[in-house]
C-alpha positions as a Markdown table, in Angstrom:
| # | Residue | x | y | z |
|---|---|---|---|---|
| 1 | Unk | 90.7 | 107.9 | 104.0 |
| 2 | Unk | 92.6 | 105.7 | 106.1 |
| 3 | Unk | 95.8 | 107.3 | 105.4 |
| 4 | Unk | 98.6 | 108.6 | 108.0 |
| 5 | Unk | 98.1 | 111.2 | 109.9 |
| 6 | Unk | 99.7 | 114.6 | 108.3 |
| 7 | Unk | 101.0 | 118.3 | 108.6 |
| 8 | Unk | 97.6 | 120.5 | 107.7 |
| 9 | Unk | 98.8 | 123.6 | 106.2 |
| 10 | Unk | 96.2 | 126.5 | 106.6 |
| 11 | Unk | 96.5 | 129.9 | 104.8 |
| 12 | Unk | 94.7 | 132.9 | 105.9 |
| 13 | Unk | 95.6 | 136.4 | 107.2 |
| 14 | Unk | 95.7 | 137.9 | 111.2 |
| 15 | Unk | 96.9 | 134.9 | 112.6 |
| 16 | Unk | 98.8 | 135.1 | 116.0 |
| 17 | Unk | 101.3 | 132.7 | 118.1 |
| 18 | Unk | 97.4 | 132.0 | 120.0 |
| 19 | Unk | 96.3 | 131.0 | 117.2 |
| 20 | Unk | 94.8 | 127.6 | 117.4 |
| 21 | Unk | 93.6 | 125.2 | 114.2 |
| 22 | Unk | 89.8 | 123.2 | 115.1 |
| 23 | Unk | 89.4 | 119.9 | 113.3 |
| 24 | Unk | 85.6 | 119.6 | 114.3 |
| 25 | Unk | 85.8 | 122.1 | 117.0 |
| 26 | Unk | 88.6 | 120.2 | 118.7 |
| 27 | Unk | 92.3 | 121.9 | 119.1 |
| 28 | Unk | 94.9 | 119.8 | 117.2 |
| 29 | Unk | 98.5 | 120.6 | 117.7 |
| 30 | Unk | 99.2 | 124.1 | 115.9 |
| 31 | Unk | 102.8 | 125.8 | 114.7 |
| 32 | Unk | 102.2 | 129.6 | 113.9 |
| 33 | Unk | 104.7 | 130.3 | 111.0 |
| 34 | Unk | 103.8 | 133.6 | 110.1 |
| 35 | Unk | 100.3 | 135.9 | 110.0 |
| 36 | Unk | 99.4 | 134.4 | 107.1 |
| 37 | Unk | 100.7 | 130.4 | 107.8 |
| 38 | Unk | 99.5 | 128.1 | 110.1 |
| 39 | Unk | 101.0 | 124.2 | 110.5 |
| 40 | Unk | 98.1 | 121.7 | 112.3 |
| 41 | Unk | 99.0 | 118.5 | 113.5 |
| 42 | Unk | 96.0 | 116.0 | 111.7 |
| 43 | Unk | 95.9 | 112.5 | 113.4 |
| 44 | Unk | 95.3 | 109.4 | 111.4 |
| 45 | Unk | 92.4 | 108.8 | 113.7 |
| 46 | Unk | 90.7 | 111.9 | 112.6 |
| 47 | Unk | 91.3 | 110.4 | 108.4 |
| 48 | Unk | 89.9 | 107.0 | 109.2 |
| 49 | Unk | 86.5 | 107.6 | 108.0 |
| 50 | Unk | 84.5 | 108.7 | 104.7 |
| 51 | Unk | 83.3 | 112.3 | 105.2 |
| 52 | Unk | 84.1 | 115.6 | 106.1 |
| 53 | Unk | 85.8 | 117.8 | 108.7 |
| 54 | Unk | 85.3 | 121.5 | 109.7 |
| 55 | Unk | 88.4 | 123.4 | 109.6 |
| 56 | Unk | 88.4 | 126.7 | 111.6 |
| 57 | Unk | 90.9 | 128.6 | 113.6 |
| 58 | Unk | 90.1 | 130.2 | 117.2 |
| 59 | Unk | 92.5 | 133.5 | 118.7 |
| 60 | Unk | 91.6 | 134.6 | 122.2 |
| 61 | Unk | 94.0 | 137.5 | 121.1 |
| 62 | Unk | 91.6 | 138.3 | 118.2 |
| 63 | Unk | 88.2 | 139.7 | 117.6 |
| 64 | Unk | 87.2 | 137.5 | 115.4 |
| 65 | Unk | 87.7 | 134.6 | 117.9 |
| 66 | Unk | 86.4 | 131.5 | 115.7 |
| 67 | Unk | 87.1 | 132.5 | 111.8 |
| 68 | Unk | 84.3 | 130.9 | 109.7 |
| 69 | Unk | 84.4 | 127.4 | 108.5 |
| 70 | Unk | 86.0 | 125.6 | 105.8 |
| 71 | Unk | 85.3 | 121.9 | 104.7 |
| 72 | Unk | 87.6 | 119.3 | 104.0 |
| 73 | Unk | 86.2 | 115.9 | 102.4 |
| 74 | Unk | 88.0 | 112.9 | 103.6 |
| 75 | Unk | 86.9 | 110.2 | 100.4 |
| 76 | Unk | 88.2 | 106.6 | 100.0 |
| 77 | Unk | 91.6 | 105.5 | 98.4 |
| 78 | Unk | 91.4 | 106.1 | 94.5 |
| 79 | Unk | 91.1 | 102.7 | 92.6 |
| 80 | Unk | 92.3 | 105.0 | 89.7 |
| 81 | Unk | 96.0 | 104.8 | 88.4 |
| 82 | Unk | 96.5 | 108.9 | 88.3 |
| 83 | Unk | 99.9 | 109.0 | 88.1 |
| 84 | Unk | 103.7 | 107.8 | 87.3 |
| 85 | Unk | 103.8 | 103.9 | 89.5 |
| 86 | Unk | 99.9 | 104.6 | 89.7 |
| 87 | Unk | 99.6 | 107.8 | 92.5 |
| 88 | Unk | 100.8 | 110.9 | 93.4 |
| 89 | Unk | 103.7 | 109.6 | 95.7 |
| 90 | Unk | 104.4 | 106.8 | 93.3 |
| 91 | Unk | 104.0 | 103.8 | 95.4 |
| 92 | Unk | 103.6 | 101.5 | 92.4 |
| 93 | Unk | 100.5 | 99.9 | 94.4 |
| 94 | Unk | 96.6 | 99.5 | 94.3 |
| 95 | Unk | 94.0 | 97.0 | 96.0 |
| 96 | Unk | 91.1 | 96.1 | 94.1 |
| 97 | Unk | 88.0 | 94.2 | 95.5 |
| 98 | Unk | 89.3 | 90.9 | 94.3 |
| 99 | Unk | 91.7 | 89.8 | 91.5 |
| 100 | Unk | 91.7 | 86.8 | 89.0 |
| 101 | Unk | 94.3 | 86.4 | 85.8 |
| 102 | Unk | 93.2 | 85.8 | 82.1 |
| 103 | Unk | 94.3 | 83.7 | 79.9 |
| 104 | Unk | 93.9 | 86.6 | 77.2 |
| 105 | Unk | 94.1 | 90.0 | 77.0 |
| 106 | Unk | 90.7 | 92.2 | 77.1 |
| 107 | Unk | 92.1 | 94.3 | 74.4 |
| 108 | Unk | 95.1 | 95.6 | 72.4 |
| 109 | Unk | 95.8 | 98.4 | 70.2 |
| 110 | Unk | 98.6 | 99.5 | 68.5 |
| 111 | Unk | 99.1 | 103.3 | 68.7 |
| 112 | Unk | 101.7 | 104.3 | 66.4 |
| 113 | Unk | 104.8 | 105.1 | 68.7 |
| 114 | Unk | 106.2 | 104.1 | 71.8 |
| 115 | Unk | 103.8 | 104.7 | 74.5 |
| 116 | Unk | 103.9 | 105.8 | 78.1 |
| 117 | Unk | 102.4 | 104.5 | 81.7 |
| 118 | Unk | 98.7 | 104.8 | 81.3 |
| 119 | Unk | 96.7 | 106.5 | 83.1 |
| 120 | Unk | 93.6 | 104.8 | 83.9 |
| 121 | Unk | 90.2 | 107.0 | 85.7 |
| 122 | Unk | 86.9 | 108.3 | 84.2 |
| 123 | Unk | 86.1 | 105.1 | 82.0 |
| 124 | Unk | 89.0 | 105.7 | 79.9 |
| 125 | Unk | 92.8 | 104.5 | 79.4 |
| 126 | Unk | 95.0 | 108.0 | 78.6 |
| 127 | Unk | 98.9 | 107.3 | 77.4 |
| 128 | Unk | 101.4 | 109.7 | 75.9 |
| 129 | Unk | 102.9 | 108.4 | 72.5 |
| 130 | Unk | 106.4 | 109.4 | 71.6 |
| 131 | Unk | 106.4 | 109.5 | 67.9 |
| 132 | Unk | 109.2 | 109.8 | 65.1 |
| 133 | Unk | 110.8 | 114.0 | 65.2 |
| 134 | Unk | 110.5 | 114.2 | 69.2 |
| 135 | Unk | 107.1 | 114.9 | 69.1 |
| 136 | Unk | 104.7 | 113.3 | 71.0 |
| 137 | Unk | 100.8 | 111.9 | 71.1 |
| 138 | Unk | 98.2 | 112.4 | 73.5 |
| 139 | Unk | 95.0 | 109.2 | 73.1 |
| 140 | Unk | 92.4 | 109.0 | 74.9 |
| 141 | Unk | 91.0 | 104.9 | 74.8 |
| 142 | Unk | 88.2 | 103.4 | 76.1 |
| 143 | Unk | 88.8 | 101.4 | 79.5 |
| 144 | Unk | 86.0 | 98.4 | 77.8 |
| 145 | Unk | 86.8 | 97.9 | 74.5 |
| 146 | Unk | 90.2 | 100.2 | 73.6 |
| 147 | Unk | 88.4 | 101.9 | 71.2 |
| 148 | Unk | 89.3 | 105.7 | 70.6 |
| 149 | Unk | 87.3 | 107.7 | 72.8 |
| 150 | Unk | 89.2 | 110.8 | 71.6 |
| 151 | Unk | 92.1 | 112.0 | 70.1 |
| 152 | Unk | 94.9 | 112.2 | 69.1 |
| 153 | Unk | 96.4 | 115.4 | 69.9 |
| 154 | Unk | 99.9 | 116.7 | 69.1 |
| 155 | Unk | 102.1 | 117.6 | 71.5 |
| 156 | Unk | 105.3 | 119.4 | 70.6 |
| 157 | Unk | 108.4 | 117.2 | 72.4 |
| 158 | Unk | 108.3 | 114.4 | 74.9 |
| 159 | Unk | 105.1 | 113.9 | 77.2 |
| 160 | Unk | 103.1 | 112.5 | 80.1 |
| 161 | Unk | 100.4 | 112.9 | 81.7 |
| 162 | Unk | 98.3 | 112.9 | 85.1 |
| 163 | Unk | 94.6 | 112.8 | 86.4 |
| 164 | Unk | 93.1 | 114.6 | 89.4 |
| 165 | Unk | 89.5 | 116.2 | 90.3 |
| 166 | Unk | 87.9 | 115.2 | 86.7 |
| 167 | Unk | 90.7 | 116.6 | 84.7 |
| 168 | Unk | 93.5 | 115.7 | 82.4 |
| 169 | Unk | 97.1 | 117.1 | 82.8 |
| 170 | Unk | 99.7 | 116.4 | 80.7 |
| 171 | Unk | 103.2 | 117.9 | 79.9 |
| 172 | Unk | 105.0 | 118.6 | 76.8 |
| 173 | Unk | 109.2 | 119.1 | 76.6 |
| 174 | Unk | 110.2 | 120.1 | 73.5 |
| 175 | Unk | 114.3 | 119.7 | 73.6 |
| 176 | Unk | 115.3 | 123.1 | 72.4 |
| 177 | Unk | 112.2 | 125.3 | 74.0 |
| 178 | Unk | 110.4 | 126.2 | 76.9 |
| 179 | Unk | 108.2 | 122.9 | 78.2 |
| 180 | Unk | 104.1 | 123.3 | 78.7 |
| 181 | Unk | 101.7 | 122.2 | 80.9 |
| 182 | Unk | 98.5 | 121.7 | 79.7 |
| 183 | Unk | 95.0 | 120.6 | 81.5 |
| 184 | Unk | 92.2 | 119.0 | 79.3 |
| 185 | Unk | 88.8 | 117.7 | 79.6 |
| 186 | Unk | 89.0 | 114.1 | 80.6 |
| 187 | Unk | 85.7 | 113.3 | 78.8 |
| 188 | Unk | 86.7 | 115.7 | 74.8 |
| 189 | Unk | 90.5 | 116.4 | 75.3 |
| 190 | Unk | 89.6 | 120.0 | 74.8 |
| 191 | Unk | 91.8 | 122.3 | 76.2 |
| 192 | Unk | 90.9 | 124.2 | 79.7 |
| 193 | Unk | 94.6 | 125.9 | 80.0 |
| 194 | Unk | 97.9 | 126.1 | 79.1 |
| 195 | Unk | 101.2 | 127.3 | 80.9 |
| 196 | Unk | 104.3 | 127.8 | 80.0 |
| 197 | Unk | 107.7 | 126.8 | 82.3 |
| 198 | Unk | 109.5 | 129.9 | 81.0 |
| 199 | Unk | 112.7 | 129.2 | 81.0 |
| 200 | Unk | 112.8 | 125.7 | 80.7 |
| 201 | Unk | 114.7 | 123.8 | 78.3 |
| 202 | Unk | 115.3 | 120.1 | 78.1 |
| 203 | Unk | 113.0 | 119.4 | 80.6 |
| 204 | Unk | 112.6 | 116.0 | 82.2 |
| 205 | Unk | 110.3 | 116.3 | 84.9 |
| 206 | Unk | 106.6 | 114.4 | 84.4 |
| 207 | Unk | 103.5 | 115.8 | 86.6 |
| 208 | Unk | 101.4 | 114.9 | 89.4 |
| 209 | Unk | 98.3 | 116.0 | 90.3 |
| 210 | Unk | 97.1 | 115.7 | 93.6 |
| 211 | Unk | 94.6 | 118.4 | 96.2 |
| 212 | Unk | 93.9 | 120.9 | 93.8 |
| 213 | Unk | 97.1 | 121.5 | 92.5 |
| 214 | Unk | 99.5 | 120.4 | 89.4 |
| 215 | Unk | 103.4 | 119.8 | 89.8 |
| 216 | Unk | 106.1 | 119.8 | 88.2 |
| 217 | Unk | 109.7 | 119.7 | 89.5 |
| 218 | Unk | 110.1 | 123.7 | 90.5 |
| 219 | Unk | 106.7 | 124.4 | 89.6 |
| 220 | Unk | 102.9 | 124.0 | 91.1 |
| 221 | Unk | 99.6 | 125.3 | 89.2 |
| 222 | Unk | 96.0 | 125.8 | 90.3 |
| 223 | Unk | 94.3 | 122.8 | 88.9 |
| 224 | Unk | 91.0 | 125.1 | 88.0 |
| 225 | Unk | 92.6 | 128.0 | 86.3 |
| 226 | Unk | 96.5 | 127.4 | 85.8 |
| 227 | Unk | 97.7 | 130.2 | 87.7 |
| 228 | Unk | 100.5 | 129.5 | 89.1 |
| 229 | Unk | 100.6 | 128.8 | 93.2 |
| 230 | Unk | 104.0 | 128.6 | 93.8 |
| 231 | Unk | 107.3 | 128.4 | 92.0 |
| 232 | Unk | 110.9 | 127.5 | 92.9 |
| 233 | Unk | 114.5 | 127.6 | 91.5 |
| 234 | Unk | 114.7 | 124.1 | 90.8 |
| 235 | Unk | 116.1 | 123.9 | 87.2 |
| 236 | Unk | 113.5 | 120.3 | 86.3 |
| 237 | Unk | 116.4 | 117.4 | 86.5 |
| 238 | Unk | 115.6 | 113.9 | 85.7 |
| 239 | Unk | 113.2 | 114.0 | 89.3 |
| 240 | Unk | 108.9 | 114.1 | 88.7 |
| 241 | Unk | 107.6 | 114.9 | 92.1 |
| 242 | Unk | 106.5 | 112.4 | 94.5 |
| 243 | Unk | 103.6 | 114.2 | 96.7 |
| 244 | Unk | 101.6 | 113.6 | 99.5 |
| 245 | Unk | 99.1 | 115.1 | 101.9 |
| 246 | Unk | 102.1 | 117.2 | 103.4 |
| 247 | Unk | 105.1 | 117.0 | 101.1 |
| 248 | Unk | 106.6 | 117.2 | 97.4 |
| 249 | Unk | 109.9 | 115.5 | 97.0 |
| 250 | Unk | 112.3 | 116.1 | 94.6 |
| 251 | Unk | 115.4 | 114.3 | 94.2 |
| 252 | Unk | 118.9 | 114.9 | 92.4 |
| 253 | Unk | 122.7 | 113.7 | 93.0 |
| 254 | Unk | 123.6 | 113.8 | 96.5 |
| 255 | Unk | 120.7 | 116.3 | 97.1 |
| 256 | Unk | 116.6 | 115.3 | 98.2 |
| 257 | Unk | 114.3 | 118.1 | 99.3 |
| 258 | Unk | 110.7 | 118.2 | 100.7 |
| 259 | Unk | 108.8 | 121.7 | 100.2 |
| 260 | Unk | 105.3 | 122.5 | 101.6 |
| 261 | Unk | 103.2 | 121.6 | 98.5 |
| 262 | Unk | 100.7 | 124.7 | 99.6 |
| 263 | Unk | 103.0 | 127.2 | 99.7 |
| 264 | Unk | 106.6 | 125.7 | 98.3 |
| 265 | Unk | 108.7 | 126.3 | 101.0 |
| 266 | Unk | 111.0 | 123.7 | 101.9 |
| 267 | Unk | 109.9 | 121.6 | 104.9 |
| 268 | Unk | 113.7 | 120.1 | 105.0 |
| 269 | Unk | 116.3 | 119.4 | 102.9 |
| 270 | Unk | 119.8 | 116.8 | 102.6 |
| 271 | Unk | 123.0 | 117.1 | 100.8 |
| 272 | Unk | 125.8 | 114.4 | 101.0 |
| 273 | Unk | 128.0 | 116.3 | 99.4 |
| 274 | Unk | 127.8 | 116.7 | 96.1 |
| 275 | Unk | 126.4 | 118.2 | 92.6 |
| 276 | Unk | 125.4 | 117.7 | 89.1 |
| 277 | Unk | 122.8 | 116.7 | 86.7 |
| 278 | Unk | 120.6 | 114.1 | 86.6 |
| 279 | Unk | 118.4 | 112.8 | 89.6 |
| 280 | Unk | 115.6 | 110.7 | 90.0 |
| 281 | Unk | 112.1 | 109.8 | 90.5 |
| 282 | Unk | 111.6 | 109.5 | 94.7 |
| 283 | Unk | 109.1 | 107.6 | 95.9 |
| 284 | Unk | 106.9 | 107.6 | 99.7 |
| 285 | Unk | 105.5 | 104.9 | 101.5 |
| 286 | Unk | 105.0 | 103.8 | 104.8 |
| 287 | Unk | 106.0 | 107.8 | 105.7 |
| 288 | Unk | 109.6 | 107.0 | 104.3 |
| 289 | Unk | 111.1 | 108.5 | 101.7 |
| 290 | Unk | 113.1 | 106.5 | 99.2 |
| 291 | Unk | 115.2 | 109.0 | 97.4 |
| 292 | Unk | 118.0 | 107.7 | 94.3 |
| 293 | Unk | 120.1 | 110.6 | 95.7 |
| 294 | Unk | 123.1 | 108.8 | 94.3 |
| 295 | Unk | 124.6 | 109.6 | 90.9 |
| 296 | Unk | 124.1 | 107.2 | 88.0 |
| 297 | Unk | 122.4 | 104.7 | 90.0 |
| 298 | Unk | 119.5 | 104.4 | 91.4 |
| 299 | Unk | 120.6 | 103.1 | 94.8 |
| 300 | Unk | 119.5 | 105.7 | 97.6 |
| 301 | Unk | 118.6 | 106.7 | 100.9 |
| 302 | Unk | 115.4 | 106.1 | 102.7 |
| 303 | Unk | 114.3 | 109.2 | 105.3 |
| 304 | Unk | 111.8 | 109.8 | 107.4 |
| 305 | Unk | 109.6 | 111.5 | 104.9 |
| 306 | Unk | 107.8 | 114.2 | 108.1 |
| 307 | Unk | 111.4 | 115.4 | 109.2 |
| 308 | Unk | 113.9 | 113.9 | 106.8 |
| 309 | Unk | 116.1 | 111.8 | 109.3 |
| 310 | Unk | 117.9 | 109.1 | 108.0 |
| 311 | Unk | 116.6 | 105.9 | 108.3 |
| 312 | Unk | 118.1 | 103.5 | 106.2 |
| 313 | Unk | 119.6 | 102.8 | 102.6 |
| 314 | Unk | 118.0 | 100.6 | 99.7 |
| 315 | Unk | 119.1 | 99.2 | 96.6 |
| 316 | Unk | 117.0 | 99.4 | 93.4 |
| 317 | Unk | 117.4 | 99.8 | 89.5 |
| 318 | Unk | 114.4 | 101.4 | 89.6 |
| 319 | Unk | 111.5 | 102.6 | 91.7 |
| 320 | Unk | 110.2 | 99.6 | 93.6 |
| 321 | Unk | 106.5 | 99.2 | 94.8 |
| 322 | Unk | 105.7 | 98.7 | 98.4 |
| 323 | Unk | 103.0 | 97.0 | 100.7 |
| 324 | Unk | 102.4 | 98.3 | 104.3 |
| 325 | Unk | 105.4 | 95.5 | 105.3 |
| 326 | Unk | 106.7 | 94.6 | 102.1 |
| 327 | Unk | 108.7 | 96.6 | 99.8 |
| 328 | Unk | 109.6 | 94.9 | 95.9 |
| 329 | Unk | 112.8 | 95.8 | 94.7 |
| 330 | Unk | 114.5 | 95.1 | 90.8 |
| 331 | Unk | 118.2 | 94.4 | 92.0 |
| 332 | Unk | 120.0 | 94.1 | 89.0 |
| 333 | Unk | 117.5 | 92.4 | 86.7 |
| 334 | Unk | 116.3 | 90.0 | 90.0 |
| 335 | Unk | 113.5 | 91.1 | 91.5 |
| 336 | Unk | 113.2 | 91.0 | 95.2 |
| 337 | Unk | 110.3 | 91.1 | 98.1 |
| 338 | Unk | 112.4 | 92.6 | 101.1 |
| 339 | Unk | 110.7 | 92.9 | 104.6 |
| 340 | Unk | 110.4 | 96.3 | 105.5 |
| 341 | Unk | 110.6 | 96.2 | 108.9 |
| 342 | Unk | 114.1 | 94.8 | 109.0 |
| 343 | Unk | 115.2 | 94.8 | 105.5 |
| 344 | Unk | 115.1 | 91.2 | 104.8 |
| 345 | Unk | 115.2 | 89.6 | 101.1 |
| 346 | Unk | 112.3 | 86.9 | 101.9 |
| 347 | Unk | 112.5 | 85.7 | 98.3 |
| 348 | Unk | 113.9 | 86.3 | 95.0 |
| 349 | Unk | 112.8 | 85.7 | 91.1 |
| 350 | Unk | 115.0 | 85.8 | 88.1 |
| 351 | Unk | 112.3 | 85.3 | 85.4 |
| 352 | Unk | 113.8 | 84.9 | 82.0 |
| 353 | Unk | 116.6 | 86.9 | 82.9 |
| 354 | Unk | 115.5 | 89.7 | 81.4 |
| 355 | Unk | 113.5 | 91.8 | 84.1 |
| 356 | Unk | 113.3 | 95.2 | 83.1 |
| 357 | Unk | 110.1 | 96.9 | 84.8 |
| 358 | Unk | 109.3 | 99.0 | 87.5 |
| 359 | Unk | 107.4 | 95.8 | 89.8 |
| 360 | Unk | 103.8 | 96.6 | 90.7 |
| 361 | Unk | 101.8 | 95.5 | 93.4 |
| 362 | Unk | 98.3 | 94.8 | 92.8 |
| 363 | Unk | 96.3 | 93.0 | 96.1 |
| 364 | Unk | 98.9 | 90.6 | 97.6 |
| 365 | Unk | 100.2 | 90.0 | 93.8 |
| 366 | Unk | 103.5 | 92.1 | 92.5 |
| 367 | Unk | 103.7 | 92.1 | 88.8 |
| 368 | Unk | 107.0 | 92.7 | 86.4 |
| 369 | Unk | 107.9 | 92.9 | 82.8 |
| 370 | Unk | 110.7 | 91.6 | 80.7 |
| 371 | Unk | 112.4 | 93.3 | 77.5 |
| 372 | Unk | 111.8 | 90.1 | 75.8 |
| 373 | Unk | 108.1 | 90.6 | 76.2 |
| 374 | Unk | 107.2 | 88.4 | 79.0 |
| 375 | Unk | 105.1 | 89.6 | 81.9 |
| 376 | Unk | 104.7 | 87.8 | 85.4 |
| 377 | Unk | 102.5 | 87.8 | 88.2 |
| 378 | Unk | 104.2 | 86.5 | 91.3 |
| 379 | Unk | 102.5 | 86.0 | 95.2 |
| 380 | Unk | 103.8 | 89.3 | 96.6 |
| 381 | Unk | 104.3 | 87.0 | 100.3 |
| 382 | Unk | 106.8 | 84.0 | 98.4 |
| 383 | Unk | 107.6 | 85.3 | 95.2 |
| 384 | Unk | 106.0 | 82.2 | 93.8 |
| 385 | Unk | 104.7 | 82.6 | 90.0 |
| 386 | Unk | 101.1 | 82.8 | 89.5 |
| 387 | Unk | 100.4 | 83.7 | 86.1 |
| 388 | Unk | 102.7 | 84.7 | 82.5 |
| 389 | Unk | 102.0 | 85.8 | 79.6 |
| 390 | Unk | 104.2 | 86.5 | 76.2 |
| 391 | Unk | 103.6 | 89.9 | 74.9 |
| 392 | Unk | 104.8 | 90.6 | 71.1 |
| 393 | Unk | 107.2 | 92.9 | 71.8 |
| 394 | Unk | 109.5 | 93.9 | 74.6 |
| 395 | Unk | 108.2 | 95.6 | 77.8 |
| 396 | Unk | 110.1 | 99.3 | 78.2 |
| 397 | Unk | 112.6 | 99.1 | 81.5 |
| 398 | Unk | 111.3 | 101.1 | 84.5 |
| 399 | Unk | 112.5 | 105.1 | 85.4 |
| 400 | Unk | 115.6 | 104.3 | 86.8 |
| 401 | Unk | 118.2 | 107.1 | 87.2 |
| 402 | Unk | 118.4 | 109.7 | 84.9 |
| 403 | Unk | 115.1 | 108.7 | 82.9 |
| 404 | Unk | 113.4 | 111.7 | 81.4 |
| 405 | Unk | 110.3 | 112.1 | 79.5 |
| 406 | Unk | 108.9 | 110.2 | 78.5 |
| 407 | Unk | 108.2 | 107.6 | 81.5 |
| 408 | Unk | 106.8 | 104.2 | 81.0 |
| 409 | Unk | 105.9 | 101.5 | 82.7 |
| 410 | Unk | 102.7 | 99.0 | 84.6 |
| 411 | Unk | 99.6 | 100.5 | 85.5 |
| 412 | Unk | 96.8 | 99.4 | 87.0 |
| 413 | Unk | 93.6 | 101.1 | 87.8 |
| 414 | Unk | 89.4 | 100.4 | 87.7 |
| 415 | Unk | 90.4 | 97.0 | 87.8 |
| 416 | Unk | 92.5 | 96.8 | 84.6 |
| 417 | Unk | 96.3 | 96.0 | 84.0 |
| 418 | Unk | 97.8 | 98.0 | 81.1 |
| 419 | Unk | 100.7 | 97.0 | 79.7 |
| 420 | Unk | 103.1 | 98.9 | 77.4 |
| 421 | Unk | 104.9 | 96.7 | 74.6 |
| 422 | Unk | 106.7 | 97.9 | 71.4 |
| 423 | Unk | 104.2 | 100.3 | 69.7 |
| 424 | Unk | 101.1 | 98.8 | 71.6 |
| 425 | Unk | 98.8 | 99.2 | 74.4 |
| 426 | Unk | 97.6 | 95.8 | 75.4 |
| 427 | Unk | 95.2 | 95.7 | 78.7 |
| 428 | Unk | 93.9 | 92.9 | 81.1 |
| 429 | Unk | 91.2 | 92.7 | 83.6 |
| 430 | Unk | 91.7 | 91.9 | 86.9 |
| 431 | Unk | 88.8 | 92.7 | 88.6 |
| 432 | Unk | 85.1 | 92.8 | 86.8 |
| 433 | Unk | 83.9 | 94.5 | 90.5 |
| 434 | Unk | 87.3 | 96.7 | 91.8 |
């Protein structure tokens, strides 16, 4: 709900060049790609509500004419953090209700190992735990108190995880073997199915989980069952899959591409001109594309993300988080609120010198980390500081170039910030009524 509009993708069979995709009965703008592929045109106007639209598909040429209904549900803007920078196309931002800063933290726990971004839905606080040998944790913690809720379970190599339609998906890359994807029961962490990226090795790529489907850098799995929907040649790369409505983006050196998330098939694609390992973790807002498609540095190219023209450049040591206007930047340990609109650096903040994080933006508040422990809370419109607090330990830096699993970093979600320090968890609450 009140999203941009997007490219509808609608699979069937017998489709024609007269074919025509309904939304409601009404003819939207339709691109007949084969028999079996249709592209619809979906306005923001027709996403601005709560509820549900009928999707059909009407052929003169045919005898079917109008083919039977399907639904789609058109529900509010998750509150949950689901994903790497909090959602599927890694924005790194959330709005709650309202927002207020403690003075203390609502909980803490130390869970043994260096631990991931959380993911934060269904009442509980999930994080991956990297643990001594390469292997890795999987803890499930209760959102209130931080208590266990379940767990933990052993995962064979690095790990992280995602959260979409009640369930729990996390990925596991041993160094030297094939990597796993795994889906679990938010609410027991049993196991609902398992599938193997044959032919993997060394893989780097995190999930995301977003309409029904799973992804990993090359691959895409049936949320309900684990079959697998599509896969692609993409060997994984240092690049976890930034998705919307319309697109997955993947990006490596010199090279970004957008595929069709129903079907795989790539929407466009950009090369400057080069190859090699590596990439990084592209991020979409504002329908741009902000893609490190540089090599060993973060520092990309922004595209428009429906047709992948060029639209600008950015500088970043990491993914930022953006605003409708207002993008927020770490430029080389100084982070930065830069007017999207014309690329203007409206303020700047040092901190202790020591900025490290991925920023978040949380209401019109960004938030950032230091790897001397110290977390701030800024006004996202002056960069003014609001709120700090020490931490024990040092917050991890953010997924900057060439960051494999595991990924860390801020999360916040059901009205909670979580925080990752040394070998601890530590949460606070933001919002009682998010």
């Amino acid at each position: 709900m009140g999203g941009p509009g997007f490219m509808l993708t609608v699979l069937g069979a017998g489709f024609s060049s007269s074919s025509i995709v309904q939304w409601n009965g009404a003819a939207r703008p339709t691109t007949y790609v084969t028999t079996n592929e249709l592209i619809a045109q979906i306005a923001a106007a027709d996403i601005a509500a709560v509820g549900s639209a009928s999707i059909t598909v009407q052929d003169s040429t045919s005898s079917v004419g109008t083919t039977a209904p399907q639904t789609l549900t058109i529900v509010p803007v998750s509150k949950d953090a689901t994903a790497f920078q909090m959602n599927p196309a890694h924005t790194g931002a959330v709005t709650f209700a309202s927002v207020s800063f403690p003075a203390s933290p609502t909980w803490s726990v130390d869970v043994g190992g260096t631990p991931s971004y959380a993911v934060i839905a269904n009442g509980k606080v999930y994080v991956t735990v990297a643990i001594a040998g390469g292997s890795s944790q999987l803890l499930a913690l209760d959102q209130a108190t931080g208590a266990t809720a379940w767990g933990p379970v052993v995962l064979s190599g690095a790990a992280n995880a995602a959260y979409d339609s009640q369930t729990l998906f996390v990925i596991s890359a041993p160094f030297s073997t094939a990597a796993t994807i795994e889906a679990l029961d938010p609410n027991s962490g049993q196991l609902l199915w398992s599938a193997l990226l044959t032919g993997t090795y060394g893989y780097s790529s995190a999930v995301t989980a977003a309409n029904g489907v799973v992804f990993s850098a090359g691959y895409a799995f049936d949320q309900k069952t684990g079959a697998t929907v599509w896969q692609i040649g993409a060997a994984g790369g240092d690049s976890t899959p930034a998705v919307t409505a319309d697109g997955m983006y993947l990006t490596y050196p010199c090279t970004t591409i957008d595929y069709r998330p129903a079907t795989g098939e790539t929407i466009w694609s950009n090369n400057t001109g080069c190859s090699g390992g590596g990439g990084g973790t592209p991020v979409v807002a504002n329908q741009l594309l902000y893609a490190p498609n540089g090599f060993g540095t973060y520092n990309g190219s922004i595209f428009n993300a429906e047709t992948g023209a060029l639209a600008g450049s950015y500088v970043s040591d990491n993914p930022g988080a953006f605003t409708a206007s207002t993008g927020y930047f770490l430029q080389s340990g100084t982070l930065r609120g830069v007017t999207l609109s014309n690329n203007t650096v409206i303020w700047s903040f040092a901190g202790d010198g020591m900025l490290v994080t991925s920023p978040i933006a949380v209401n019109q508040y960004v938030l950032v980390g230091s790897s001397s422990g110290n977390l701030y809370a800024l006004d996202g419109a002056t960069g003014s500081q609001v709120w700090q607090v020490t931490l024990g330990a040092g917050l991890p830096p953010g997924a900057g170039w060439g960051a494999g699993l595991p990924l860390s970093g801020l999360a916040a979600g059901d009205g909670l910030l979580v925080v990752p320090n040394g070998t601890k968890v530590t949460a606070y609450t933001l919002s009682t009524n998010p």
